[in-house]
The first five atom37 places (N, CA, C, CB, O) and aatype in JSON, in Angstrom:
{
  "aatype": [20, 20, 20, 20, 20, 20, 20, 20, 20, 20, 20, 20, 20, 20, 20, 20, 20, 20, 20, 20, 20, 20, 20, 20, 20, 20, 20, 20, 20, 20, 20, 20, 20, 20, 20, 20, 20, 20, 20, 20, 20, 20, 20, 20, 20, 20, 20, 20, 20, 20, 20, 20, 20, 20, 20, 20, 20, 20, 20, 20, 20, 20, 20, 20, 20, 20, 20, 20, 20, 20, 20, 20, 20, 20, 20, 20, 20, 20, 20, 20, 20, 20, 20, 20, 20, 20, 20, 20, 20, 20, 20, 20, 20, 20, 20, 20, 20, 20, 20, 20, 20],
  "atom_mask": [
    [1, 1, 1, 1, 1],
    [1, 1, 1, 1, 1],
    [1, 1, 1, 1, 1],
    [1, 1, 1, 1, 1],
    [1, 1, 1, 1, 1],
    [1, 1, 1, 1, 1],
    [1, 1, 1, 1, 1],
    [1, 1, 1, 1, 1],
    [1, 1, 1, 1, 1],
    [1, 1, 1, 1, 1],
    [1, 1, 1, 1, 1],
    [1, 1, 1, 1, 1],
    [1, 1, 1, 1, 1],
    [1, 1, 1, 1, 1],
    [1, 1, 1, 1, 1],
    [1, 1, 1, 1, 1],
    [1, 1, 1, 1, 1],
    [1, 1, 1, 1, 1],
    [1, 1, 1, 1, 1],
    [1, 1, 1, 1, 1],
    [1, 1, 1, 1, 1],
    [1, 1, 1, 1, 1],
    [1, 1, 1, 1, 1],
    [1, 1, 1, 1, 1],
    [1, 1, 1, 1, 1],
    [1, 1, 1, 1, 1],
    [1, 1, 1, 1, 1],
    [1, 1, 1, 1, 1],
    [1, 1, 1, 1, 1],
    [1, 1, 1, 1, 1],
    [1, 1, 1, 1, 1],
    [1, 1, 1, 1, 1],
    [1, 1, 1, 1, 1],
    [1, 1, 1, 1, 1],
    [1, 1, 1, 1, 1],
    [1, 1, 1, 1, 1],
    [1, 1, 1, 1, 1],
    [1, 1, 1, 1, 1],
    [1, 1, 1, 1, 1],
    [1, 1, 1, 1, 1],
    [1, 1, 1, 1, 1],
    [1, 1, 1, 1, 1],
    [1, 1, 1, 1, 1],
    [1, 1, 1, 1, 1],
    [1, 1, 1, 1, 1],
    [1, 1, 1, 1, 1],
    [1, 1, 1, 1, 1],
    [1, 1, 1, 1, 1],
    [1, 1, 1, 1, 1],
    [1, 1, 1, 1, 1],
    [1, 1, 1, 1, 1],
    [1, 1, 1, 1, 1],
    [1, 1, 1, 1, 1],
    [1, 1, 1, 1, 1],
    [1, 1, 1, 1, 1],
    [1, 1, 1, 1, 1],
    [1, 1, 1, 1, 1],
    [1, 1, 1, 1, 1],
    [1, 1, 1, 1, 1],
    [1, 1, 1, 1, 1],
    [1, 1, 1, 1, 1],
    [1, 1, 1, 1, 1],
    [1, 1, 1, 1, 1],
    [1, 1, 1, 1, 1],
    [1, 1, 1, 1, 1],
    [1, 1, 1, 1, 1],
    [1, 1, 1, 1, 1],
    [1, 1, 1, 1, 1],
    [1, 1, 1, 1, 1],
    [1, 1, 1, 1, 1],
    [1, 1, 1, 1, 1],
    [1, 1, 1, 1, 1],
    [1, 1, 1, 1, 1],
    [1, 1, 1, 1, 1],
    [1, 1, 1, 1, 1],
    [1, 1, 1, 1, 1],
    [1, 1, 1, 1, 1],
    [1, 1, 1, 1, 1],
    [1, 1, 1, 1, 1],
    [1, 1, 1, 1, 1],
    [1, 1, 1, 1, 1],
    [1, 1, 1, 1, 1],
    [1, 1, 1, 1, 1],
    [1, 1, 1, 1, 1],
    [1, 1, 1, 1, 1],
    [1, 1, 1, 1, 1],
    [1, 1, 1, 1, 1],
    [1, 1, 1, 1, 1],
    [1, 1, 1, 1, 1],
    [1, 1, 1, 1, 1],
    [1, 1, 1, 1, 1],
    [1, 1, 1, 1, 1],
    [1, 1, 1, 1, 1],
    [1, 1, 1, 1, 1],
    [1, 1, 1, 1, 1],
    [1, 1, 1, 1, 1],
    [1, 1, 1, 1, 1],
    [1, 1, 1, 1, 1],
    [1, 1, 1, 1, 1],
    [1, 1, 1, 1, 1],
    [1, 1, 1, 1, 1]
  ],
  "atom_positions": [
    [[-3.51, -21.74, 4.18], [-2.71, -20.69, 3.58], [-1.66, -21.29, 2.65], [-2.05, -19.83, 4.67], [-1.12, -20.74, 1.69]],
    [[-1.43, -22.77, 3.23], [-0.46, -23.14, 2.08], [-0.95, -23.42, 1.14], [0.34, -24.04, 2.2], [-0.58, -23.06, 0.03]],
    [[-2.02, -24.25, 1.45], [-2.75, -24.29, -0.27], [-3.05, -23.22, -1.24], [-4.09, -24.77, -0.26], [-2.72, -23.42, -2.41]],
    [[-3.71, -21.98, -0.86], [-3.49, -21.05, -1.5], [-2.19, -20.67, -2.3], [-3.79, -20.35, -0.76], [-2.15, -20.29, -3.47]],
    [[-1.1, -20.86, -1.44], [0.21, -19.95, -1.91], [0.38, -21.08, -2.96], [1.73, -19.57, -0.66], [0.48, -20.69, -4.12]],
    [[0.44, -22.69, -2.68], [0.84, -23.37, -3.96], [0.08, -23.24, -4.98], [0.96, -24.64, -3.86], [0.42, -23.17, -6.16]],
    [[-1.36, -23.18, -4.35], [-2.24, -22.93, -6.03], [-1.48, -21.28, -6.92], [-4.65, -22.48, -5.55], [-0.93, -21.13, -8.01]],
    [[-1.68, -20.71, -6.25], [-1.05, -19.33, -6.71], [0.57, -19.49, -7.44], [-0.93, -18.3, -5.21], [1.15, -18.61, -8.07]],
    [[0.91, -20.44, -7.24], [2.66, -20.47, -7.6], [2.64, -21.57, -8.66], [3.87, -20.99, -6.11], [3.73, -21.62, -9.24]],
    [[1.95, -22.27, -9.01], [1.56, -22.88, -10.57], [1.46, -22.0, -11.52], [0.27, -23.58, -10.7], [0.8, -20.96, -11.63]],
    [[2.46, -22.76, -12.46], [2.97, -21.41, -13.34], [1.43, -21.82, -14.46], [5.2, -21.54, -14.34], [0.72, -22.78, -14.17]],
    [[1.15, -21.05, -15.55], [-0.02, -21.37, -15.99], [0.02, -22.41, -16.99], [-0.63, -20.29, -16.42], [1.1, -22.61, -17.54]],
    [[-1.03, -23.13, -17.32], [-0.81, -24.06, -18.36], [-0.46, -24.15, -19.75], [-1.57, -24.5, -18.38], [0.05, -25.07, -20.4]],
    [[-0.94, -22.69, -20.14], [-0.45, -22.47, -22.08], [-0.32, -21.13, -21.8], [-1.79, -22.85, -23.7], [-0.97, -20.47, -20.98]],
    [[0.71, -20.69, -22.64], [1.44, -19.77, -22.54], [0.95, -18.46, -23.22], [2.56, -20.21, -22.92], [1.38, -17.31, -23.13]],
    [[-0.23, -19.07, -24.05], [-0.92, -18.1, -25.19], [-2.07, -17.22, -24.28], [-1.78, -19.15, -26.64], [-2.42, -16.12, -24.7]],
    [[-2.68, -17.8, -22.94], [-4.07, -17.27, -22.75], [-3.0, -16.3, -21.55], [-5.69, -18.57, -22.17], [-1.87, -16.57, -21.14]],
    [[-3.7, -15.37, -21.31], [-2.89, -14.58, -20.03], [-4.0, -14.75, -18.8], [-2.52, -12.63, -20.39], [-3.77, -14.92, -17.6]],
    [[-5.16, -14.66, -19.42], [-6.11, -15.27, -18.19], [-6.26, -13.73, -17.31], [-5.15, -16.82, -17.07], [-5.47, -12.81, -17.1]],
    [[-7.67, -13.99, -16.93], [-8.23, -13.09, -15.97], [-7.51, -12.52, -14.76], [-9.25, -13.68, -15.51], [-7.35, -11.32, -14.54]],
    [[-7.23, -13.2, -14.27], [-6.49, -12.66, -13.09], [-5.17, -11.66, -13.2], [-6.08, -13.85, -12.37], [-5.09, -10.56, -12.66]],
    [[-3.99, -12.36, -14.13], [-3.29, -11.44, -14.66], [-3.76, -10.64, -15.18], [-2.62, -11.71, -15.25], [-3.93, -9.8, -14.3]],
    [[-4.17, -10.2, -16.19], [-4.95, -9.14, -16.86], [-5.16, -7.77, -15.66], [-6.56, -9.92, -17.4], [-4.62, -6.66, -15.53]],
    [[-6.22, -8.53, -14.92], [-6.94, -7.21, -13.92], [-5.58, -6.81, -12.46], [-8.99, -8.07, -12.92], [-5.72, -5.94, -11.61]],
    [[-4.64, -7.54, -12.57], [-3.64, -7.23, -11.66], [-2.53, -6.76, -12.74], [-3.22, -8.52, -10.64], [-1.56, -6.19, -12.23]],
    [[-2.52, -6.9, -14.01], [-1.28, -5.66, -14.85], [-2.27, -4.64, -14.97], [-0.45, -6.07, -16.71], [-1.62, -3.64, -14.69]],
    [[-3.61, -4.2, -15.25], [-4.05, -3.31, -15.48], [-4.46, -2.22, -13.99], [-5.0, -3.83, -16.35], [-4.33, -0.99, -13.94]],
    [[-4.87, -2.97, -13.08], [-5.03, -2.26, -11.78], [-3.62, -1.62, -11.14], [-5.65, -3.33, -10.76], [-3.42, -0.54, -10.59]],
    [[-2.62, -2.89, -11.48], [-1.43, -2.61, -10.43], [-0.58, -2.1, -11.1], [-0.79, -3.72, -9.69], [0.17, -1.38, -10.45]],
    [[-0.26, -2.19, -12.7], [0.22, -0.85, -13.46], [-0.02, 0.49, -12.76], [-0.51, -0.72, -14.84], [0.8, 1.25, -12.25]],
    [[-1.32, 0.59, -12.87], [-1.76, 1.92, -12.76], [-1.4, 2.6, -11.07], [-3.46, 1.86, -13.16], [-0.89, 3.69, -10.8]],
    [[-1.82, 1.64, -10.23], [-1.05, 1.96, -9.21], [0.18, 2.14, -9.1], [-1.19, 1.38, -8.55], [0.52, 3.07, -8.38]],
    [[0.94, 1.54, -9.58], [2.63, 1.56, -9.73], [2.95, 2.74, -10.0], [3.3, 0.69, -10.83], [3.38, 3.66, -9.3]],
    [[2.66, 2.64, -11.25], [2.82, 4.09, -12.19], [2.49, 5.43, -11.4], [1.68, 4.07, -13.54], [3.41, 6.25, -11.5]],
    [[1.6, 5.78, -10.78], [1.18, 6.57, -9.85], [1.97, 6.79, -9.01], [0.25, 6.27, -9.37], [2.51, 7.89, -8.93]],
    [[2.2, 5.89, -8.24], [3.37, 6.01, -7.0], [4.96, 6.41, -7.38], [3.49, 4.44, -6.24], [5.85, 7.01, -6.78]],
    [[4.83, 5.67, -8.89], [6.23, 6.29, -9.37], [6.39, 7.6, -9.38], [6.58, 5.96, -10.64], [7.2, 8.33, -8.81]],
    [[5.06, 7.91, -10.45], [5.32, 9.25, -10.62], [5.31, 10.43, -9.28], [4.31, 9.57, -11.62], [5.79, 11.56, -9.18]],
    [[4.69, 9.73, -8.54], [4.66, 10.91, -7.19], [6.05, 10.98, -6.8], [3.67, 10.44, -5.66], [6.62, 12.04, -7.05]],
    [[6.53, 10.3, -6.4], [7.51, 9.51, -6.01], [8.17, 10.56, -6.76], [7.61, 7.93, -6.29], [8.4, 11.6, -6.14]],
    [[8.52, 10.48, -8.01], [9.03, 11.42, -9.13], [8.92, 13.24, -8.97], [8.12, 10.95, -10.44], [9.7, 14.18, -8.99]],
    [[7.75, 13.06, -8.83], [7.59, 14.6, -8.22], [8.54, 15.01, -7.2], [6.2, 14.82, -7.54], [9.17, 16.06, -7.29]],
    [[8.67, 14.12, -6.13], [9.27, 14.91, -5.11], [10.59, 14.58, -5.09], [8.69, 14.75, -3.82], [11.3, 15.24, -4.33]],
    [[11.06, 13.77, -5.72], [12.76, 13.91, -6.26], [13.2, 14.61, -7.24], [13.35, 12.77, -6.7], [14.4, 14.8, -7.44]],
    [[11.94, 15.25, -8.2], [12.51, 16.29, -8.8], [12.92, 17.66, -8.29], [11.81, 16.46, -9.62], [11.92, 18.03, -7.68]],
    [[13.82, 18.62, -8.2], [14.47, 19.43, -7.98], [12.89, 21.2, -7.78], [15.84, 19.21, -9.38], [12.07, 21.23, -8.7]],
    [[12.78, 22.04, -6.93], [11.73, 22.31, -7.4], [10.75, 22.69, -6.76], [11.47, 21.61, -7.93], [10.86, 22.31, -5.59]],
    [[9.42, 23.5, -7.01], [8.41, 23.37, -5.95], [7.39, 22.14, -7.16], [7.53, 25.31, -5.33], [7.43, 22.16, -8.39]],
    [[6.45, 21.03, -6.1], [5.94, 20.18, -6.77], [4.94, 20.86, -7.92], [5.36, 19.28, -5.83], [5.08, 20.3, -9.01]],
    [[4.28, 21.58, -7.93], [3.72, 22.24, -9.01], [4.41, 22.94, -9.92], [2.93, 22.95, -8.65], [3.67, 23.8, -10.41]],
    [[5.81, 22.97, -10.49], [6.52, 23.47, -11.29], [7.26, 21.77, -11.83], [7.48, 24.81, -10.53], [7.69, 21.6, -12.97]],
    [[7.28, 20.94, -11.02], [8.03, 19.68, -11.54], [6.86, 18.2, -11.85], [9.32, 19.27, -10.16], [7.06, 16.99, -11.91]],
    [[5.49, 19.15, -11.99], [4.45, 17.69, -12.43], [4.17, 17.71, -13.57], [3.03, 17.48, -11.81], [3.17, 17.11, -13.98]],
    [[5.27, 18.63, -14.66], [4.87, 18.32, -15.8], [5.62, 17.19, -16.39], [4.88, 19.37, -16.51], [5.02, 16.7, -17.35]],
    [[6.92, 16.56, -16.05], [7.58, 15.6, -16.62], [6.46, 14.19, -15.82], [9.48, 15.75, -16.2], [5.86, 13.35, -16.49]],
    [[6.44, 14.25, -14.88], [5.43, 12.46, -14.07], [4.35, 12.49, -15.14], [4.33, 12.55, -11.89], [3.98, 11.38, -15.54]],
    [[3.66, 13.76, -15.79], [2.23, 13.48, -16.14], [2.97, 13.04, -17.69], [0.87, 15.0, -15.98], [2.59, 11.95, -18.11]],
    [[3.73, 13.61, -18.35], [3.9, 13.22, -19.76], [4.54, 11.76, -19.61], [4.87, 14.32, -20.64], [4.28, 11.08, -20.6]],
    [[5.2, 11.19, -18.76], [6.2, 9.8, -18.67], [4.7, 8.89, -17.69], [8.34, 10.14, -17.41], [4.99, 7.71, -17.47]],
    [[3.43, 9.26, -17.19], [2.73, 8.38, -16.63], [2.17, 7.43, -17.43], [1.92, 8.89, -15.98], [1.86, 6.35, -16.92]],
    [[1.93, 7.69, -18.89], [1.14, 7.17, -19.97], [2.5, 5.64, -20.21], [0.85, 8.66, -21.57], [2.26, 4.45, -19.99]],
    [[3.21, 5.96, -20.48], [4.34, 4.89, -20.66], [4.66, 4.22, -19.48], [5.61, 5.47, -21.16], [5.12, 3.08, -19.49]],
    [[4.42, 4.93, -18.37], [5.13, 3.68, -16.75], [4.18, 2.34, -17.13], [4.5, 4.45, -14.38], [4.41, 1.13, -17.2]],
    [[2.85, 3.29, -17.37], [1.48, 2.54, -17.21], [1.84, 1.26, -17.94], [0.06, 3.35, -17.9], [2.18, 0.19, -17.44]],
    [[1.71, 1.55, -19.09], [1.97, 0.57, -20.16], [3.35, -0.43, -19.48], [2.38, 1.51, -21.77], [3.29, -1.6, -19.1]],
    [[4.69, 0.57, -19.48], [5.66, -1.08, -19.05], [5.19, -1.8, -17.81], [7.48, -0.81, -18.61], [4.92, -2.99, -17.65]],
    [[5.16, -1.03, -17.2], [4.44, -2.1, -15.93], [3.43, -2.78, -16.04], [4.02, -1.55, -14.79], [3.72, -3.94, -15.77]],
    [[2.49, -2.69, -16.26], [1.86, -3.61, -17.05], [1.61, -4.79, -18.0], [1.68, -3.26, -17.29], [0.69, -5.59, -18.21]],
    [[2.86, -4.53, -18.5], [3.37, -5.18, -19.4], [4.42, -6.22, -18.38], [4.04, -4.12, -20.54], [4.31, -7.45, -18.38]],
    [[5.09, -5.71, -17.82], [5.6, -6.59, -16.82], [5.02, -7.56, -15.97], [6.07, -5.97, -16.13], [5.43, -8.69, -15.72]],
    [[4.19, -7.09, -15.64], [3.46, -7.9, -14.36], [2.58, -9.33, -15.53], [1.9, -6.44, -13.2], [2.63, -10.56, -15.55]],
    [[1.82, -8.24, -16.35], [1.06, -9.56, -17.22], [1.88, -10.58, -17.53], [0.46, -9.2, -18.62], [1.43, -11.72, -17.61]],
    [[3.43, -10.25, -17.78], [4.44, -11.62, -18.3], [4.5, -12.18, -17.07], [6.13, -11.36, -18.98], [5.18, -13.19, -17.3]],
    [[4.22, -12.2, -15.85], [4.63, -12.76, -14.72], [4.39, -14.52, -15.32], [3.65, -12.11, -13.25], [3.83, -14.7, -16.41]],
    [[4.85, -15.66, -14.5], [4.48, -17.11, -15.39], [3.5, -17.61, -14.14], [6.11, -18.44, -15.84], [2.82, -18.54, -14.56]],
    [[3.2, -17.34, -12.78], [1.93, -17.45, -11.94], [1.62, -16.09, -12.01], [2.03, -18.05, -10.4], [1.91, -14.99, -12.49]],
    [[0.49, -17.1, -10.88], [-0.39, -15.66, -10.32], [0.03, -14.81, -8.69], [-2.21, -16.29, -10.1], [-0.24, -13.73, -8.16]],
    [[0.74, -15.88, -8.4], [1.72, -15.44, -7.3], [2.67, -14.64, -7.83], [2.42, -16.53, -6.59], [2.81, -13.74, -6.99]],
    [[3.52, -14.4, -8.86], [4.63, -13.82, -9.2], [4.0, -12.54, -9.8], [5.55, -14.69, -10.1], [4.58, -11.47, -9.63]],
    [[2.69, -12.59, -10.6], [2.1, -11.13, -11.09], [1.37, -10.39, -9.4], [0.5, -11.49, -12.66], [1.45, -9.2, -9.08]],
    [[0.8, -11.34, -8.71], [0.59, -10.17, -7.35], [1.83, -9.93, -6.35], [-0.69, -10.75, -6.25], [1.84, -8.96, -5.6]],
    [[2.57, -10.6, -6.38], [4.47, -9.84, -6.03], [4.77, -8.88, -6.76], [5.9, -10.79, -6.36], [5.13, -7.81, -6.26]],
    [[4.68, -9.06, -8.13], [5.21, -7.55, -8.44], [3.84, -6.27, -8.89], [6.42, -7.78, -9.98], [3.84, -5.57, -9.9]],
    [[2.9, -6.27, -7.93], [1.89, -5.14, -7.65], [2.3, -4.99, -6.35], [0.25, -5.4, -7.84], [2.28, -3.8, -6.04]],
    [[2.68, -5.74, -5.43], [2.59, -5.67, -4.08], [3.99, -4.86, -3.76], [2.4, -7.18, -3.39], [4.05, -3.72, -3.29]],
    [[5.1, -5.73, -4.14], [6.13, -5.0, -3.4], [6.69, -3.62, -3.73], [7.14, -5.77, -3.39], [7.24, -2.85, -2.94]],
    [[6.4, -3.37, -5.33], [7.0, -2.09, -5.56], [5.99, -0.92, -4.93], [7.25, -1.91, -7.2], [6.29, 0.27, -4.97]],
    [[4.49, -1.5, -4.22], [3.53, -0.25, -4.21], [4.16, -0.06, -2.33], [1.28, -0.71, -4.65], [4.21, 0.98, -1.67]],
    [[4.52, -1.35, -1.95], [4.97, -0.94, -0.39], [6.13, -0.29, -0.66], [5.27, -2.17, 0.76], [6.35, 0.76, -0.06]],
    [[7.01, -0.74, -1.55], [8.32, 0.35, -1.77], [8.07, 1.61, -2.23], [9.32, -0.1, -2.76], [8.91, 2.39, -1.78]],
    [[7.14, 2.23, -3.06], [6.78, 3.16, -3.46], [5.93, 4.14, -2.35], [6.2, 2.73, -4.55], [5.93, 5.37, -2.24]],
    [[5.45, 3.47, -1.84], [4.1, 3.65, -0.7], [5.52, 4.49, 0.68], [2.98, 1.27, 0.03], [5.53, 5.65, 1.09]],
    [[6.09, 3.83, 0.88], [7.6, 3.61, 2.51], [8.17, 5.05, 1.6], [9.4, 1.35, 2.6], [8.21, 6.1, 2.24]],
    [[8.5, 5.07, 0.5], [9.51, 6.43, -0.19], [8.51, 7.86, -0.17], [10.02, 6.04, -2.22], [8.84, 9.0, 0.15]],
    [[7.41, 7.42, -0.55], [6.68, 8.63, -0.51], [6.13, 8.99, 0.86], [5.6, 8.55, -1.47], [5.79, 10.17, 0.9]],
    [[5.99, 8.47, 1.75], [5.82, 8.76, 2.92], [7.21, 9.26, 3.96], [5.14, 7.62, 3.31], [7.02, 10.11, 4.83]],
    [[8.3, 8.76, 3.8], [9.22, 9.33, 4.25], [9.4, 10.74, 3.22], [10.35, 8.28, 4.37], [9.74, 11.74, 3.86]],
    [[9.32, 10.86, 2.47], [9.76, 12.13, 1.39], [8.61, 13.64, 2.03], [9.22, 11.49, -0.8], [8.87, 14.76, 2.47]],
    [[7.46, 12.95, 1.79], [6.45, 13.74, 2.56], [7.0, 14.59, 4.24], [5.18, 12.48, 2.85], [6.97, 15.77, 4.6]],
    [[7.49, 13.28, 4.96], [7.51, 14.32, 5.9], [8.4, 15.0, 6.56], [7.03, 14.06, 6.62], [8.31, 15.39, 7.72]],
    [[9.81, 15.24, 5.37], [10.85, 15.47, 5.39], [10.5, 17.01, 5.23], [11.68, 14.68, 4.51], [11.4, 17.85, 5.19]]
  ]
}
């Protein structure tokens, strides 16, 4: 397991290629993110949820994109699957307490 985590924590060698792995973890874990935000969003908006899913659906197209954009700059591949992982358990823990409030 340690070998894994150090291979994973080598930052990458040239700064120009973003490489496979990043790629399919800003594009997968964007989209997850973004999702959870926006739910997430729904139910802190003020409201019944079908009167307040029109602002998450017009702002989902843009989460998508910055997050994405975030995670791909990560400089490993450990630091781009940290930031898919922790905001979806933080996102994941908010929407589940919100739910059964």
């Amino acid at each position: 397991m340690k070998e894994l985590i150090k291979s994973l924590s080598v930052p990458e060698s040239s700064g120009k290629k973003i490489g496979l792995f990043r790629t399919l973890c800003a594009i997968f874990g964007g989209l997850i993110v973004a999702y959870l935000g926006m739910t997430l969003l729904i139910y802190m908006i003020p409201g019944k949820p079908g009167e307040s899913i029109v602002v998450p659906l017009l702002f989902n197209t843009m989460t998508w994109a910055i997050v994405a954009l975030w995670i791909s700059l990560a400089y490993s591949k450990l630091s781009a699957i940290l930031r898919v992982i922790i905001p979806t358990l933080i996102f994941s823990i908010l929407i589940a307490i919100l739910y059964n409030i």
